[in-house]
Gaussian input, Z-matrix of N, CA and C with variables (Angstrom, degrees):
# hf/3-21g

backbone

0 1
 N
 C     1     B1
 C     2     B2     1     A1
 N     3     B3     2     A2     1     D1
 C     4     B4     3     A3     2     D2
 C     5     B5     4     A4     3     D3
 N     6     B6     5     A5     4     D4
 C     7     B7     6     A6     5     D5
 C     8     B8     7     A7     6     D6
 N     9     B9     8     A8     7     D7
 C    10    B10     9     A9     8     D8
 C    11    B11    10    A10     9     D9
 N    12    B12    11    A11    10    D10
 C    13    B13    12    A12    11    D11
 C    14    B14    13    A13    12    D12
 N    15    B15    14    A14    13    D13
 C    16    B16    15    A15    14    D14
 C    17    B17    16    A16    15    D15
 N    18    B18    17    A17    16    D16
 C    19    B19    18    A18    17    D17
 C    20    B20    19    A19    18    D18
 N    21    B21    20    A20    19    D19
 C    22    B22    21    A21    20    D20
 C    23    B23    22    A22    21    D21
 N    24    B24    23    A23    22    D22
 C    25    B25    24    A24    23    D23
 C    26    B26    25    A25    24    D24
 N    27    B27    26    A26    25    D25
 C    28    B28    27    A27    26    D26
 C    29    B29    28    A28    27    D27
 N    30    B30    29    A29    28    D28
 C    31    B31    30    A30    29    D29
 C    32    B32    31    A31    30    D30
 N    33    B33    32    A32    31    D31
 C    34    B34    33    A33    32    D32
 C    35    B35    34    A34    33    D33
 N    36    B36    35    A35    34    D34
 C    37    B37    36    A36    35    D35
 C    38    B38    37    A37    36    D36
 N    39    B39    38    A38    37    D37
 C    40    B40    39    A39    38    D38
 C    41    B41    40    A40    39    D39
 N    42    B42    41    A41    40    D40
 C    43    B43    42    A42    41    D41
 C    44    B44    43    A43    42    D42
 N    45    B45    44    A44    43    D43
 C    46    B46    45    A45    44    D44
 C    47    B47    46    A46    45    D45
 N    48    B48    47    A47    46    D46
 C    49    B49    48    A48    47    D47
 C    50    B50    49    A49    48    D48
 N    51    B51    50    A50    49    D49
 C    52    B52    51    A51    50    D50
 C    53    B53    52    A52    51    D51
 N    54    B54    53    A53    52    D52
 C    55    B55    54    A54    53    D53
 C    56    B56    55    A55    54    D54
 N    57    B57    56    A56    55    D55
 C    58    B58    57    A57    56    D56
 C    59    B59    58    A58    57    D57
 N    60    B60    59    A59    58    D58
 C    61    B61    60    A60    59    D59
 C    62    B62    61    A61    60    D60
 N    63    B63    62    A62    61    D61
 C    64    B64    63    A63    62    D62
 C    65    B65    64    A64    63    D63
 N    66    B66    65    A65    64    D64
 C    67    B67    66    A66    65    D65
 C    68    B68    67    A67    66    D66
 N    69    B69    68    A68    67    D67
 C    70    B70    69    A69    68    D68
 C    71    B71    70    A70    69    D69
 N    72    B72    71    A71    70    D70
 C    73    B73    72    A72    71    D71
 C    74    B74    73    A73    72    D72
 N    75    B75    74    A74    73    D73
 C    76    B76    75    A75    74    D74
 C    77    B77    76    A76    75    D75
 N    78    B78    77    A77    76    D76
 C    79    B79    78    A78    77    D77
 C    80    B80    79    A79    78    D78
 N    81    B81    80    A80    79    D79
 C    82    B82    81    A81    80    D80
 C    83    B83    82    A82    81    D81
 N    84    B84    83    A83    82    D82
 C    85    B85    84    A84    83    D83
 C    86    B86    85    A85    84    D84
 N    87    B87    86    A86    85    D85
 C    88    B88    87    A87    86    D86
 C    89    B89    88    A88    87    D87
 N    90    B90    89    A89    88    D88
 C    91    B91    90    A90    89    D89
 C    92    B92    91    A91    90    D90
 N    93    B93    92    A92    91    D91
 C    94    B94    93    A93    92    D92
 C    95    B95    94    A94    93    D93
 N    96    B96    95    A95    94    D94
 C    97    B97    96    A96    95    D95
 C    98    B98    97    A97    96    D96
 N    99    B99    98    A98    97    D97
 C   100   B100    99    A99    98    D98
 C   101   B101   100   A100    99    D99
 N   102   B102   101   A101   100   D100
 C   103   B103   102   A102   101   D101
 C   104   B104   103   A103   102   D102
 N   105   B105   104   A104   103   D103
 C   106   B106   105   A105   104   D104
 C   107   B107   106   A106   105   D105
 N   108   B108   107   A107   106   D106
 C   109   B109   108   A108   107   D107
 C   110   B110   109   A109   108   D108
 N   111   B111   110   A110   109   D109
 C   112   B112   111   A111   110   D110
 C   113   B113   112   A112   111   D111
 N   114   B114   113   A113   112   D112
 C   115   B115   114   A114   113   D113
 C   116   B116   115   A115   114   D114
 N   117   B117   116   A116   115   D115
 C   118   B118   117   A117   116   D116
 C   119   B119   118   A118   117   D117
 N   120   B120   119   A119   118   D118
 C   121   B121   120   A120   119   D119
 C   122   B122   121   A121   120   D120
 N   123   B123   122   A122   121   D121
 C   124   B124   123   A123   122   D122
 C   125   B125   124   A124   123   D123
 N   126   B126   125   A125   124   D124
 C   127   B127   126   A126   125   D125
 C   128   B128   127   A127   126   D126
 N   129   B129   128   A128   127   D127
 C   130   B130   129   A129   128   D128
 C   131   B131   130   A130   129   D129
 N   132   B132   131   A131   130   D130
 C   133   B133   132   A132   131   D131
 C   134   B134   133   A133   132   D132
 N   135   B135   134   A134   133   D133
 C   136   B136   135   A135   134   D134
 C   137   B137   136   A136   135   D135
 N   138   B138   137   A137   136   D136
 C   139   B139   138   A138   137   D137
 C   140   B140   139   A139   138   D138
 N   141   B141   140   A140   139   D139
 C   142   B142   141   A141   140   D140
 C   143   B143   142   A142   141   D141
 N   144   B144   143   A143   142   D142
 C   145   B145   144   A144   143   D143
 C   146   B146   145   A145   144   D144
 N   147   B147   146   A146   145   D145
 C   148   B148   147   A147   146   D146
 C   149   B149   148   A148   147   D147
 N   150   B150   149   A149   148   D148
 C   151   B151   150   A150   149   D149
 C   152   B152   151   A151   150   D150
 N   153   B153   152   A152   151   D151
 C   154   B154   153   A153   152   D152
 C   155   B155   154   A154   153   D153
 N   156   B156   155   A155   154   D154
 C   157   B157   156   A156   155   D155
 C   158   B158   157   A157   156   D156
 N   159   B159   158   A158   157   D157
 C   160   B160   159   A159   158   D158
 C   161   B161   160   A160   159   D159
 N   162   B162   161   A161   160   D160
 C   163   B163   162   A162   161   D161
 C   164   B164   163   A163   162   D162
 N   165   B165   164   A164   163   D163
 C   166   B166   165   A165   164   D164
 C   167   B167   166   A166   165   D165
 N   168   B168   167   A167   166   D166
 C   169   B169   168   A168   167   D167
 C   170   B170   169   A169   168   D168
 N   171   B171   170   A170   169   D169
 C   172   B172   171   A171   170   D170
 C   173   B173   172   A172   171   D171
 N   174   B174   173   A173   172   D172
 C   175   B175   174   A174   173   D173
 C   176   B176   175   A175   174   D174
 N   177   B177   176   A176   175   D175
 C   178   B178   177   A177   176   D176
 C   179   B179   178   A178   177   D177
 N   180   B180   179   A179   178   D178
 C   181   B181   180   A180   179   D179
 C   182   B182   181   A181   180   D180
 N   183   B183   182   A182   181   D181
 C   184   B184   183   A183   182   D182
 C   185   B185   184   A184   183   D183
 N   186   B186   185   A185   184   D184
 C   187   B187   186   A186   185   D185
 C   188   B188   187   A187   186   D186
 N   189   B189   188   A188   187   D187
 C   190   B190   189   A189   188   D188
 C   191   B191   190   A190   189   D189
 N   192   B192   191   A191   190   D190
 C   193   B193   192   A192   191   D191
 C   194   B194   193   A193   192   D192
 N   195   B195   194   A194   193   D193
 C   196   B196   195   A195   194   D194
 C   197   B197   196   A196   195   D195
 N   198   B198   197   A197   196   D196
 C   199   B199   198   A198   197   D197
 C   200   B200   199   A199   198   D198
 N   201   B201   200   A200   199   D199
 C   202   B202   201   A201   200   D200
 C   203   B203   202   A202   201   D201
 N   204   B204   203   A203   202   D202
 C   205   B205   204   A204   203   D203
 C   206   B206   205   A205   204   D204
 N   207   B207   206   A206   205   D205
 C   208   B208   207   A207   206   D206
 C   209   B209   208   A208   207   D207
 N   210   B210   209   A209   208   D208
 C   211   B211   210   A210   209   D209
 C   212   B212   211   A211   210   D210
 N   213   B213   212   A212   211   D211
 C   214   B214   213   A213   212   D212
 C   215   B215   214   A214   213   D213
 N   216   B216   215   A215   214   D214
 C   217   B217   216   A216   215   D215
 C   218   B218   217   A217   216   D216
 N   219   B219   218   A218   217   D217
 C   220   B220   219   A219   218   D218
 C   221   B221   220   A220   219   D219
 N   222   B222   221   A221   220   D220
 C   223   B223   222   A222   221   D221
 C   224   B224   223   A223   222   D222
 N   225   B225   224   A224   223   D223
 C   226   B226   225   A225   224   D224
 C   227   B227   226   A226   225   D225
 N   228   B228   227   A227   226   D226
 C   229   B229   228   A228   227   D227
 C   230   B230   229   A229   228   D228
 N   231   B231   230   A230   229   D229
 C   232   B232   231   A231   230   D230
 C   233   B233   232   A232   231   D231
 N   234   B234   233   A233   232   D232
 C   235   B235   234   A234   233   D233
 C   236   B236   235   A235   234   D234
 N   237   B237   236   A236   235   D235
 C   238   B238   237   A237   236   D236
 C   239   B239   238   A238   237   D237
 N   240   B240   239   A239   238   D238
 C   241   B241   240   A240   239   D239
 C   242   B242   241   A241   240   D240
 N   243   B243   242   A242   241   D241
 C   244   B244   243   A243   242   D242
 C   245   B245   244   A244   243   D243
 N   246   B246   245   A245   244   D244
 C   247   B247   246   A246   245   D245
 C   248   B248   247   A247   246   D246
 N   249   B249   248   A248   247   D247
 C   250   B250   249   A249   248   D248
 C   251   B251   250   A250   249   D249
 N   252   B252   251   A251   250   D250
 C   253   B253   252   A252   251   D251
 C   254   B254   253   A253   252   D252
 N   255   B255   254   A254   253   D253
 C   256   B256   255   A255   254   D254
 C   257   B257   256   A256   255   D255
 N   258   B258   257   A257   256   D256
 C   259   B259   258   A258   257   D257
 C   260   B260   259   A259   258   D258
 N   261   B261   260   A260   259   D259
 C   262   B262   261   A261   260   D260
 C   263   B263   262   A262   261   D261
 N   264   B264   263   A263   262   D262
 C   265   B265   264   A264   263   D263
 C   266   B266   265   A265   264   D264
 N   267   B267   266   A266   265   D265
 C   268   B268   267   A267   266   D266
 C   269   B269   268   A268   267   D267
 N   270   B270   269   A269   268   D268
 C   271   B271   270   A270   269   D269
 C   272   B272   271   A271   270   D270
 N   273   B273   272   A272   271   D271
 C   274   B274   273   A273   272   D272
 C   275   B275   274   A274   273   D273
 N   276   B276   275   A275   274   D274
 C   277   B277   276   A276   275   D275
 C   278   B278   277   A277   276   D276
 N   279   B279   278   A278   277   D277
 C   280   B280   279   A279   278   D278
 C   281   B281   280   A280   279   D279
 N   282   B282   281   A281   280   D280
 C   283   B283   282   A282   281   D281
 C   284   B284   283   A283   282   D282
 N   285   B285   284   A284   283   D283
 C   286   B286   285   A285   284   D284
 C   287   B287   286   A286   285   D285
 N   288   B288   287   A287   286   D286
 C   289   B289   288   A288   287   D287
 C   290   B290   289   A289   288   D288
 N   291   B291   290   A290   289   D289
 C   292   B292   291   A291   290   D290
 C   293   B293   292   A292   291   D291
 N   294   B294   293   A293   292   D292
 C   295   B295   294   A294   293   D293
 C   296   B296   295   A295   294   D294
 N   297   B297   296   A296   295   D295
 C   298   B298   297   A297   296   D296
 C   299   B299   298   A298   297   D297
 N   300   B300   299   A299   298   D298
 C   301   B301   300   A300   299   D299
 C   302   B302   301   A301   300   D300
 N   303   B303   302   A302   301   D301
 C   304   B304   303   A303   302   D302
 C   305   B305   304   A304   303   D303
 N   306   B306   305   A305   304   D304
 C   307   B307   306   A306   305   D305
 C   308   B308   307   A307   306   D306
 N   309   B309   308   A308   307   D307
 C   310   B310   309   A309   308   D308
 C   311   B311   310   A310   309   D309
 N   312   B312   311   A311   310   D310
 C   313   B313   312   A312   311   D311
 C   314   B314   313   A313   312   D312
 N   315   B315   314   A314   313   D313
 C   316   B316   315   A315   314   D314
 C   317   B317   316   A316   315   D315
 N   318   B318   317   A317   316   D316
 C   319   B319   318   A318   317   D317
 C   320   B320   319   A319   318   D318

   B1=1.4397
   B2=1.5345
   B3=1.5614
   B4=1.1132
   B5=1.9791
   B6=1.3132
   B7=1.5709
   B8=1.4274
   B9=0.8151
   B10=1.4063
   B11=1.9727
   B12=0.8440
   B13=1.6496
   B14=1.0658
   B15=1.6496
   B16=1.2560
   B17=1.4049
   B18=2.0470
   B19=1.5472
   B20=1.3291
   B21=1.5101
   B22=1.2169
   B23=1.7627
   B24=1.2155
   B25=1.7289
   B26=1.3079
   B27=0.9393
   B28=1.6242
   B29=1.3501
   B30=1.6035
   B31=0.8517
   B32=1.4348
   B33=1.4099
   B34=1.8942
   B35=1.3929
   B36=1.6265
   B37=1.5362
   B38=2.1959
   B39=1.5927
   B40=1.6341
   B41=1.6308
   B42=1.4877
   B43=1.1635
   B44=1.2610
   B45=1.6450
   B46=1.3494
   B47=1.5746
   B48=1.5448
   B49=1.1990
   B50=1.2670
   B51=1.2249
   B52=1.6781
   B53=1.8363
   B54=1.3785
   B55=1.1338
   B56=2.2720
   B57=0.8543
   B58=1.3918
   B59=2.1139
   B60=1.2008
   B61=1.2807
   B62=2.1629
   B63=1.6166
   B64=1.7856
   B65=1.8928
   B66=1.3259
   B67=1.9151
   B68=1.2809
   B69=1.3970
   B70=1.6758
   B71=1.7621
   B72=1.4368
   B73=1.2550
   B74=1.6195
   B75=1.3798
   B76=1.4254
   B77=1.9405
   B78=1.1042
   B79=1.4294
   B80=0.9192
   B81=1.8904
   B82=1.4357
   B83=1.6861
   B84=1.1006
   B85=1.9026
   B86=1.4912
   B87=1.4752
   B88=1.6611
   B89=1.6031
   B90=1.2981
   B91=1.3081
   B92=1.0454
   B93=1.5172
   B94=1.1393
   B95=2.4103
   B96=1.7010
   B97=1.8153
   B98=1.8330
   B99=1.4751
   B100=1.7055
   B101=1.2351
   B102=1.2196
   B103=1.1225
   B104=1.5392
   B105=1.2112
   B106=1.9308
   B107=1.4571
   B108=1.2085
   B109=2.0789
   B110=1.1524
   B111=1.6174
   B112=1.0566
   B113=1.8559
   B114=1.1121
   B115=1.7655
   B116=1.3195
   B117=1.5428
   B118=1.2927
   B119=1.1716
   B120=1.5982
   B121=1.3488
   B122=1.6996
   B123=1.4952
   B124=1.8218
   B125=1.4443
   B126=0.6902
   B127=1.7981
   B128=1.6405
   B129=1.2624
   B130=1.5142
   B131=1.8856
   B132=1.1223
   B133=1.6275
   B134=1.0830
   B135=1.4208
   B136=1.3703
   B137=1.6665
   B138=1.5408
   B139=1.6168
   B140=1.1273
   B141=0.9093
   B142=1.7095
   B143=1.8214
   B144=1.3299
   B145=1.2072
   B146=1.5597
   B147=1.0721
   B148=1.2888
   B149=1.8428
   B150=1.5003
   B151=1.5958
   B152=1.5706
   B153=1.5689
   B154=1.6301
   B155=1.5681
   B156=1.2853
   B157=1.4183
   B158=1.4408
   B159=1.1400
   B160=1.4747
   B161=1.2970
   B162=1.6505
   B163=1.2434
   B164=1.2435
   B165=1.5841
   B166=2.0049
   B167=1.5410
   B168=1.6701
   B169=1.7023
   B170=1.5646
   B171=1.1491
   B172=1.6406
   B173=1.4138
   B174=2.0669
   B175=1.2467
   B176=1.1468
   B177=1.4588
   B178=1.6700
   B179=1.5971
   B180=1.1499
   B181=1.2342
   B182=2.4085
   B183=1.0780
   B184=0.9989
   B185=1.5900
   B186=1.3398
   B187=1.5310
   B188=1.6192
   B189=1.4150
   B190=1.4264
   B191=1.7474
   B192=1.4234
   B193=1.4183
   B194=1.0352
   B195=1.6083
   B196=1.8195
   B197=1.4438
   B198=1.2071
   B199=1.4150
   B200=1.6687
   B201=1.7747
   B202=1.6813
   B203=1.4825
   B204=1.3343
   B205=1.2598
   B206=1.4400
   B207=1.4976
   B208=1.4672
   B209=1.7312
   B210=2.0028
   B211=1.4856
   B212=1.5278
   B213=1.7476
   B214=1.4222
   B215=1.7848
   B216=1.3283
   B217=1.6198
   B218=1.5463
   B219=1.3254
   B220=1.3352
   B221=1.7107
   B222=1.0828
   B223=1.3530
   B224=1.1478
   B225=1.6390
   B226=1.1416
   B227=1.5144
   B228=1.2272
   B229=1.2291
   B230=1.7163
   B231=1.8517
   B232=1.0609
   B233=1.5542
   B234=1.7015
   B235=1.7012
   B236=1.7350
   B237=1.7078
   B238=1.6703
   B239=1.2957
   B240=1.2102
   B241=1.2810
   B242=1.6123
   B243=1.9362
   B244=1.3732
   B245=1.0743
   B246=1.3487
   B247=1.3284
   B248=1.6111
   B249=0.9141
   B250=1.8029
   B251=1.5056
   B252=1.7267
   B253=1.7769
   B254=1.7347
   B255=1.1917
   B256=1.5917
   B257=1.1583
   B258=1.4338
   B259=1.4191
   B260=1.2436
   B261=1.4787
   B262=1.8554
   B263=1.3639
   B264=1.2112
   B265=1.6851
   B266=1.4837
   B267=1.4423
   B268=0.7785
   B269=1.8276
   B270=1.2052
   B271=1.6030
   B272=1.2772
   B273=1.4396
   B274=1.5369
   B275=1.3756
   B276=1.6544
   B277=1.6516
   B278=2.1658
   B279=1.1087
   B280=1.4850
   B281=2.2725
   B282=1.0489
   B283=1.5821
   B284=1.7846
   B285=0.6892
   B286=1.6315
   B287=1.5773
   B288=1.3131
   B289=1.4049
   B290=1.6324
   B291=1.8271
   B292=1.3155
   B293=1.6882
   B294=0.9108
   B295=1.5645
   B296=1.2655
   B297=1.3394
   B298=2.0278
   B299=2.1978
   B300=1.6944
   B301=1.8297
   B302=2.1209
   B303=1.1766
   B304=1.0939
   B305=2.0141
   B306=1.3966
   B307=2.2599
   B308=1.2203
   B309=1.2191
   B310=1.3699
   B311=1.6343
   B312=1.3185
   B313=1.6441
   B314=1.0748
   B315=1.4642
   B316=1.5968
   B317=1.3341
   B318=0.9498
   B319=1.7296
   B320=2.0216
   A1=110.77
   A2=127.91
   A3=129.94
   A4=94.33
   A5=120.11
   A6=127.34
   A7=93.70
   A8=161.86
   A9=162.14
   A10=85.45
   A11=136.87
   A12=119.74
   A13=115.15
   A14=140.43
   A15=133.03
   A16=150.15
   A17=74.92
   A18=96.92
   A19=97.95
   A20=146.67
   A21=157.81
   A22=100.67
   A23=112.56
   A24=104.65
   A25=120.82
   A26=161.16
   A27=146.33
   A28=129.32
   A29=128.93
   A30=147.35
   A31=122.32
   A32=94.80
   A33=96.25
   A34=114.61
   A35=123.60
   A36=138.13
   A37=96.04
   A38=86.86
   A39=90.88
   A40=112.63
   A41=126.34
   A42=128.56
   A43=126.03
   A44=93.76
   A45=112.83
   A46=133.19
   A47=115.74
   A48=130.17
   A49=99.82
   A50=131.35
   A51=121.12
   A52=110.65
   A53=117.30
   A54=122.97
   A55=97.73
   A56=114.55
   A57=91.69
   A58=93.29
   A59=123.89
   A60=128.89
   A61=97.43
   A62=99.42
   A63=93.32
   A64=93.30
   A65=100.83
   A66=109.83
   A67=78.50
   A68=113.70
   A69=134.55
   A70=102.63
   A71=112.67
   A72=122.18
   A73=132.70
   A74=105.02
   A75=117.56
   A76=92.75
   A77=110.67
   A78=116.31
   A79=128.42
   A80=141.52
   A81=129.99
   A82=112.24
   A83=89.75
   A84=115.15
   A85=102.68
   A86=115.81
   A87=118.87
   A88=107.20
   A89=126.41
   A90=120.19
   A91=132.38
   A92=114.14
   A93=136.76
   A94=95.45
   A95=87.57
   A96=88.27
   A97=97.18
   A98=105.20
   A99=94.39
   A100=94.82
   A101=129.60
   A102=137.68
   A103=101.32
   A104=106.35
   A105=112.32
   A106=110.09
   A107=103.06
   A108=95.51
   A109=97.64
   A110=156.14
   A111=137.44
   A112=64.38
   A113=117.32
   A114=98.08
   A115=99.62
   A116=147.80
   A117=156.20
   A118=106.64
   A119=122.99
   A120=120.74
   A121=129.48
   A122=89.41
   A123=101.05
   A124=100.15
   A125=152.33
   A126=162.25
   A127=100.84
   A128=105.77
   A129=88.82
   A130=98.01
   A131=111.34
   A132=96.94
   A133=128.71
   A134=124.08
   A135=161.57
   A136=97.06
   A137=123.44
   A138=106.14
   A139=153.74
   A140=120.04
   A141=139.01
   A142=90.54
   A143=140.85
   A144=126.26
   A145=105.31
   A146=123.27
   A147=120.14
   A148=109.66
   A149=99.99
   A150=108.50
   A151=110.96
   A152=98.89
   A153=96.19
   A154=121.27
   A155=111.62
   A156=118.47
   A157=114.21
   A158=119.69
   A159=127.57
   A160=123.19
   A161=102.01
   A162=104.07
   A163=126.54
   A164=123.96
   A165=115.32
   A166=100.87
   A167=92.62
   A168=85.14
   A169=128.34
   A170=101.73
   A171=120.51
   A172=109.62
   A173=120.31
   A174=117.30
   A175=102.90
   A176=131.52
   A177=132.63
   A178=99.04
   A179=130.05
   A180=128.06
   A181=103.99
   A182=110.35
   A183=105.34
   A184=108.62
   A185=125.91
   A186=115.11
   A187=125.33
   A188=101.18
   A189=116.16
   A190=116.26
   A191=110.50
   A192=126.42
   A193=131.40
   A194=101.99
   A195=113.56
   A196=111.77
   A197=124.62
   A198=119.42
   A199=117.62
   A200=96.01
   A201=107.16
   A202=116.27
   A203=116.34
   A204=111.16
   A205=104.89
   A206=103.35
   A207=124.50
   A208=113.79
   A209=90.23
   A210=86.71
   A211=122.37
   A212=99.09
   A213=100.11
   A214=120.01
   A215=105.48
   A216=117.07
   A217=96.00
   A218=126.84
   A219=110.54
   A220=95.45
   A221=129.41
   A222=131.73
   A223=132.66
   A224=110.49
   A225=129.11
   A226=115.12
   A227=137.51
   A228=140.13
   A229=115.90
   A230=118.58
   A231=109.72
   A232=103.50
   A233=91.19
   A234=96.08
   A235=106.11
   A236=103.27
   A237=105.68
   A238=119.76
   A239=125.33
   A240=131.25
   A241=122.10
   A242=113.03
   A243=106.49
   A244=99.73
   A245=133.66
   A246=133.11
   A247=119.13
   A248=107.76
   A249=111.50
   A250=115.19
   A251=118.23
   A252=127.38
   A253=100.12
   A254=105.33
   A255=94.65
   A256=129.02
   A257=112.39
   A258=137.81
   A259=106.58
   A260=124.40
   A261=109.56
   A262=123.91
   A263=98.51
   A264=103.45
   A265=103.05
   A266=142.38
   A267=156.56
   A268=112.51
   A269=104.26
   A270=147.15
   A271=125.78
   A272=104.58
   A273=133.84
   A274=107.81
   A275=90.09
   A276=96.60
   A277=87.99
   A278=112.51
   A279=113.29
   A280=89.33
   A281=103.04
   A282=111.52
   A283=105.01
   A284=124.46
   A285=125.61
   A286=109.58
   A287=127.54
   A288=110.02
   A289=89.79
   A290=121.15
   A291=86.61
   A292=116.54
   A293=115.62
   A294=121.80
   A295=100.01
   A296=117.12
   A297=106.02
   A298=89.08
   A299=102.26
   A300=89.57
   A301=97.80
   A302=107.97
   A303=99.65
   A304=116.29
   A305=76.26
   A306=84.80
   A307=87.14
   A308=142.40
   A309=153.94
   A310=108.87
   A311=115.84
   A312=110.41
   A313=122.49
   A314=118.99
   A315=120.00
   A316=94.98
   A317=133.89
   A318=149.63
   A319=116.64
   D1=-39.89
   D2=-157.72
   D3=-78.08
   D4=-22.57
   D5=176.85
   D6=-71.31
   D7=-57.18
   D8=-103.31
   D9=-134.15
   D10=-73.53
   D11=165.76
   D12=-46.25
   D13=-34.71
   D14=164.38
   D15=-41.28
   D16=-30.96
   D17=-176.56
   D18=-94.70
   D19=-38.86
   D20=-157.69
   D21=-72.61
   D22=-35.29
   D23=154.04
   D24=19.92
   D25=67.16
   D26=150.12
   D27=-31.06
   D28=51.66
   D29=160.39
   D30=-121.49
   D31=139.55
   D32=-178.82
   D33=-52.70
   D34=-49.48
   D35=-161.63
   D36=-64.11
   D37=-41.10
   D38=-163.39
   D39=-90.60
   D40=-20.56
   D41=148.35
   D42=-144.93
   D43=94.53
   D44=172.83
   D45=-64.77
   D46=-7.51
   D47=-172.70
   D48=-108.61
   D49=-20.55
   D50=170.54
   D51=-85.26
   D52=-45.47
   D53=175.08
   D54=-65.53
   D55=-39.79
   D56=-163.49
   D57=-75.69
   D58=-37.44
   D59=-167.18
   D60=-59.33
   D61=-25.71
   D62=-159.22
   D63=-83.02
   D64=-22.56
   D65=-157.15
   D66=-63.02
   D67=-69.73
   D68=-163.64
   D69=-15.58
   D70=-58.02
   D71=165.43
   D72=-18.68
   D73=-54.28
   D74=-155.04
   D75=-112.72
   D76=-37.59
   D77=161.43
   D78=-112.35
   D79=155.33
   D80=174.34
   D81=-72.10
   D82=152.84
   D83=-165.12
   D84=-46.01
   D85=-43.05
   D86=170.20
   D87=-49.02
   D88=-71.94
   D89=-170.39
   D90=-67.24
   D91=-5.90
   D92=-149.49
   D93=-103.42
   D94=-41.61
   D95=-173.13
   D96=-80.12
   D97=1.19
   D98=-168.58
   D99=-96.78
   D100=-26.16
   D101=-150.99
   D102=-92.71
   D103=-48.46
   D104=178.33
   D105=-76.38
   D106=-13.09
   D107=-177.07
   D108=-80.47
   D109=38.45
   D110=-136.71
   D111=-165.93
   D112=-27.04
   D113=-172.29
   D114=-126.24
   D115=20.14
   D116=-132.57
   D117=-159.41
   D118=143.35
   D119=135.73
   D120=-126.85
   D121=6.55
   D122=166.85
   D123=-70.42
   D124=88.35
   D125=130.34
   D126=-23.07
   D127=-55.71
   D128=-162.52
   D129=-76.83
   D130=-34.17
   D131=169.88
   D132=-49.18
   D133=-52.92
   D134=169.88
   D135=-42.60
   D136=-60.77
   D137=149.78
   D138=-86.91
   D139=-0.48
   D140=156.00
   D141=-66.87
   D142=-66.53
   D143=-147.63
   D144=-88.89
   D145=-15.38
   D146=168.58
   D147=-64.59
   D148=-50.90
   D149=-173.86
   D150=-46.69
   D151=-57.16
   D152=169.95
   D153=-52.72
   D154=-42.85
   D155=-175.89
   D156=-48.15
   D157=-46.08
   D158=149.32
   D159=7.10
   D160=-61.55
   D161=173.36
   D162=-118.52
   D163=173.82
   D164=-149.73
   D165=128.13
   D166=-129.39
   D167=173.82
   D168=-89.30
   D169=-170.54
   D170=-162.07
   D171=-61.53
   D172=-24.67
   D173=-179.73
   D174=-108.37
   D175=26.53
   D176=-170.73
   D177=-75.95
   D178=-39.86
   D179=-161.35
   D180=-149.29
   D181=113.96
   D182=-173.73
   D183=-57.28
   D184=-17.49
   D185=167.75
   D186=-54.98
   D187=-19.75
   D188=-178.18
   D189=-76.82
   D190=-39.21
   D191=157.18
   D192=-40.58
   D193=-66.57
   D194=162.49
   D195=-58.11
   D196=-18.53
   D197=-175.48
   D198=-81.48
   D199=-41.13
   D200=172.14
   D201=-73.17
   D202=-28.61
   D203=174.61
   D204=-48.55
   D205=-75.82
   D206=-159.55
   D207=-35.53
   D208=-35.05
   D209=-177.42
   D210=-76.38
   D211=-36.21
   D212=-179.12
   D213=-65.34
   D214=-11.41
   D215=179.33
   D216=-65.42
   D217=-47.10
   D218=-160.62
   D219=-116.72
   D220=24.15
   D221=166.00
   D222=-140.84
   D223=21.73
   D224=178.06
   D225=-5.20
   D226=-56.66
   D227=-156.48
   D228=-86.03
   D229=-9.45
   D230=-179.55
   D231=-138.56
   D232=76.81
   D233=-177.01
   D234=-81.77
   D235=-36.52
   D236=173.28
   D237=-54.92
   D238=-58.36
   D239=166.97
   D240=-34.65
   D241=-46.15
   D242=-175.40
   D243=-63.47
   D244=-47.29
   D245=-159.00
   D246=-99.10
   D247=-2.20
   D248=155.74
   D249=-79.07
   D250=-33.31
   D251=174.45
   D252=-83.82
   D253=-27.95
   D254=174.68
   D255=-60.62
   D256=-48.60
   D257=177.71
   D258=-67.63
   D259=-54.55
   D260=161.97
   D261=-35.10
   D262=-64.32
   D263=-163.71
   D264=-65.78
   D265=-44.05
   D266=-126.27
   D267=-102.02
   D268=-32.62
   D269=171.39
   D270=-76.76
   D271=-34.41
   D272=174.34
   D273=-69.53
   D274=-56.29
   D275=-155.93
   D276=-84.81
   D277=-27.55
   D278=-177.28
   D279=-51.06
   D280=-77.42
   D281=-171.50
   D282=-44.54
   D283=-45.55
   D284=169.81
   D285=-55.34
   D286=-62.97
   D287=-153.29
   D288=-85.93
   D289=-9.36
   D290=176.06
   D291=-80.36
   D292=-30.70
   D293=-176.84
   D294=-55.07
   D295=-50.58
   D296=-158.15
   D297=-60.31
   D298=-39.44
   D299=-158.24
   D300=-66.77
   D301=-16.89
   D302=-177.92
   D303=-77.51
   D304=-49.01
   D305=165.67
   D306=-51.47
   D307=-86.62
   D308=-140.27
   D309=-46.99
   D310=-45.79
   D311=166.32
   D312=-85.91
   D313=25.09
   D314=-167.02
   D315=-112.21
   D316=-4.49
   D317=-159.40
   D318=-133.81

């Protein structure tokens, strides 16, 4: 138990895979690993948590952008819908791969 609070830390240096997975959020995952290597030297956290970061919301990863565009271009009428199933699935799978990488360094 005391590993598992260790890792939960709220520090950039001490968890670099939760801070890079939350940035990912508010910025896309590119600007987001350039931007934190600048305060980091877990690299491999720093890419693993960006990758996940990816996914979540709509600006987590600019592939997701090009993707809503494209859809709302030819589906004009169900922009709520894309993005109410996006955000499920997307949120789901965001909360899953972070827990397993977090179990996963606890061991």
């Amino acid at each position: 138990m005391n590993r598992c609070r260790q890792n939960l830390r709220l520090t950039p240096e001490k968890n670099t895979l939760l801070f890079s997975v939350a940035s990912c959020q508010c910025i896309s995952n590119v600007p987001s690993a350039i931007l934190l290597s600048q305060f980091t030297t877990n690299y491999p956290d720093l890419l693993v948590g960006v990758n996940i970061g990816g996914v979540g919301t709509l600006i987590a990863s600019l592939a997701s952008l090009i993707t809503f565009r494209e859809y709302t271009k030819h589906n004009p009428g169900k922009t709520g819908y894309y993005v109410g199933m996006f955000s499920l699935f997307n949120f789901g799978f965001l909360i899953v791969l972070t827990a397993f990488m977090l179990l996963y360094k606890t061991f």
